[in-house]
C-alpha positions in Angstrom: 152.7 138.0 63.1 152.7 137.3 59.9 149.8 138.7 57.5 150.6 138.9 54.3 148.9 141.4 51.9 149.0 139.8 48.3 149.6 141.5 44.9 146.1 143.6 44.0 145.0 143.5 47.8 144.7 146.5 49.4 144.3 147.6 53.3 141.0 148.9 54.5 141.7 148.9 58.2 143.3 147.3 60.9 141.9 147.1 64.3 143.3 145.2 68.0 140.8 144.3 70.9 139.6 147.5 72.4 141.9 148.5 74.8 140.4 148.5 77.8 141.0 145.0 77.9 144.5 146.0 78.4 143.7 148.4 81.1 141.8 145.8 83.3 144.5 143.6 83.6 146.7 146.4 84.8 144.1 147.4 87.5 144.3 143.9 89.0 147.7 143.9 88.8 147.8 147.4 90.8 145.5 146.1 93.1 147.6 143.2 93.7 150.8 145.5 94.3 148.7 147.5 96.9 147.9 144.1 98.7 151.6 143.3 98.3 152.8 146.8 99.8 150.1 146.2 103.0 151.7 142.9 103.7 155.2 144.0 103.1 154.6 146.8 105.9 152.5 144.5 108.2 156.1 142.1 108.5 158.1 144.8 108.7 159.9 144.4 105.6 161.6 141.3 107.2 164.5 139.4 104.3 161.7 136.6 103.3 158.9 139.2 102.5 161.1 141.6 100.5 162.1 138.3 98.5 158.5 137.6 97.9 157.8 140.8 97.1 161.1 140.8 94.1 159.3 137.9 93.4 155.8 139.4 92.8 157.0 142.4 91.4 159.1 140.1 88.6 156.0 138.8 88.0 153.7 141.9 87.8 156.7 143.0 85.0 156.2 139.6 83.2 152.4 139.7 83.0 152.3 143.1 82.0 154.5 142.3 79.1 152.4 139.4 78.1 149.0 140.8 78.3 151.0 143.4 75.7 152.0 141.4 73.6 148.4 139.4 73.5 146.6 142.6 73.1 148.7 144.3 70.8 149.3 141.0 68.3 145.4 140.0 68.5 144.6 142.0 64.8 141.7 142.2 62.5 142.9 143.1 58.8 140.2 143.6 56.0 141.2 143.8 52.7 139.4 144.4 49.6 139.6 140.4 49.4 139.4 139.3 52.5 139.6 139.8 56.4 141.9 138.5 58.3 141.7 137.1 62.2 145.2 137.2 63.8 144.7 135.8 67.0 147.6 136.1 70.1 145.8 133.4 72.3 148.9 133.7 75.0 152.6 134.3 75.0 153.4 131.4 72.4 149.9 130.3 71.2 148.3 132.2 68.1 145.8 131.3 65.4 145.2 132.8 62.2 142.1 132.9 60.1 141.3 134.1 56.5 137.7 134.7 55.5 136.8 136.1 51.7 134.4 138.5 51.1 132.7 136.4 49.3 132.2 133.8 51.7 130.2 136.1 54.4 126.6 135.8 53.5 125.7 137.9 56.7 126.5 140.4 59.3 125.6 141.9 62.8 127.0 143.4 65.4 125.8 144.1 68.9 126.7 146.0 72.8 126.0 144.7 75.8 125.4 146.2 78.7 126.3 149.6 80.2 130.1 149.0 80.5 130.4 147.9 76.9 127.9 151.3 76.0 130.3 153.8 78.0 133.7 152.3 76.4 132.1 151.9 73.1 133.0 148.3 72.0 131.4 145.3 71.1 131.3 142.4 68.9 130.7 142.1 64.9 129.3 138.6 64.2 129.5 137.4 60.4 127.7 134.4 59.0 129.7 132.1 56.7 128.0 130.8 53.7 130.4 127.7 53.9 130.2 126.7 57.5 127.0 126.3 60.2 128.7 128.8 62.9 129.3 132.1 62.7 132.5 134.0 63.6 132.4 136.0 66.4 135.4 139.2 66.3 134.6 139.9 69.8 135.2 142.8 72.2 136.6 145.5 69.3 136.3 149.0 70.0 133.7 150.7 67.9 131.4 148.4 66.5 128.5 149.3 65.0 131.2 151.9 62.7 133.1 148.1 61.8 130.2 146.8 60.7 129.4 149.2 58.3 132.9 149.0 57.4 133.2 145.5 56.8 129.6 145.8 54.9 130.6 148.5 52.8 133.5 146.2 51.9 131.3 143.5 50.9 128.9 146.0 48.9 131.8 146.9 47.2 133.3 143.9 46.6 133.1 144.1 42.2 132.7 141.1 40.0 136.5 141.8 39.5 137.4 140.7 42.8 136.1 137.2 42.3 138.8 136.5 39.6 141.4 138.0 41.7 140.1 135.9 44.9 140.4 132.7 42.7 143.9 133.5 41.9 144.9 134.8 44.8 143.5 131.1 46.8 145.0 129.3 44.2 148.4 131.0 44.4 148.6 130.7 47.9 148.4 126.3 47.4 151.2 126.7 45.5 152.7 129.1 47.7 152.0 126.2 50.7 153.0 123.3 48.6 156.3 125.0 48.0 157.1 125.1 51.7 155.6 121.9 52.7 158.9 120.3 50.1 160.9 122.8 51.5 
């Protein structure tokens, strides 16, 4: 991951999917290893249903350690400039968006349903002046206390800030230019 907080930027949180999302992939995976164990016993632990069950197990270890590395890379940085969408999609896939302050004309958030009311997450939906879709940072823990985060960020976001932002995009062409003749 590679989020990089510029000169004059400063952090103003940092938050992952909520993770329960971790948790549920963990209880099908122990339900699984239940339904594995019931089969093991019914043949007897016979040589081609312990190597299944290595085999099972191997992969239990490997999906675990996936969905860990998805949950725990899949970040949402605001800055006093910006926030920043670091998404882990799967093991090698990722995508990273930056949205300026600036740019968000509008924001809501919203819970659905009694799961999502007892775990206390959600999703925070912002409004881009520039594009026709909104952007959706869904299923983080806490929302309606991110929203007034992120709102209060925007509130706060001083006249200052614009110059900085200008530099700070312009700075970062350069910075890309450099590495594309690298």
């Amino acid at each position: 991951m590679s989020i990089v907080i510029q000169k004059g930027e400063r952090e103003i949180f940092q938050i992952t999917k909520h993770p329960i999302f971790f948790y549920f992939s963990l209880w099908w995976l122990a339900v699984l290893l239940i339904f594995l164990l019931i089969l093991l016993r019914i043949f007897k632990f016979s040589p081609i249903s312990l190597i299944f069950g290595f085999a099972f197990i191997l992969f239990c270890v490997t999906k675990i350690s996936s969905e860990y590395r998805i949950w725990t890379r899949s970040v949402i940085l605001l800055t006093n400039l910006r926030l920043v969408i670091f998404e882990q999609n799967s093991f090698f896939a990722q995508k990273q968006s930056e949205i300026f302050l600036d740019k968000i004309s509008d924001l809501s958030f919203k819970t659905k349903g009694l799961f999502s009311s007892i775990f206390n997450f959600g999703d925070v939906e912002l409004k881009i002046s520039d594009l026709d879709q909104n952007i959706i940072l869904e299923d983080i823990p806490m929302p309606e206390k991110n929203y007034r985060r992120i709102k209060r960020a925007i509130k706060n976001y001083p006249k200052i800030n614009k110059q900085k932002s200008k530099e700070f995009k312009s700075s970062n062409k350069i910075t890309k230019i450099e590495k594309i003749r690298l």
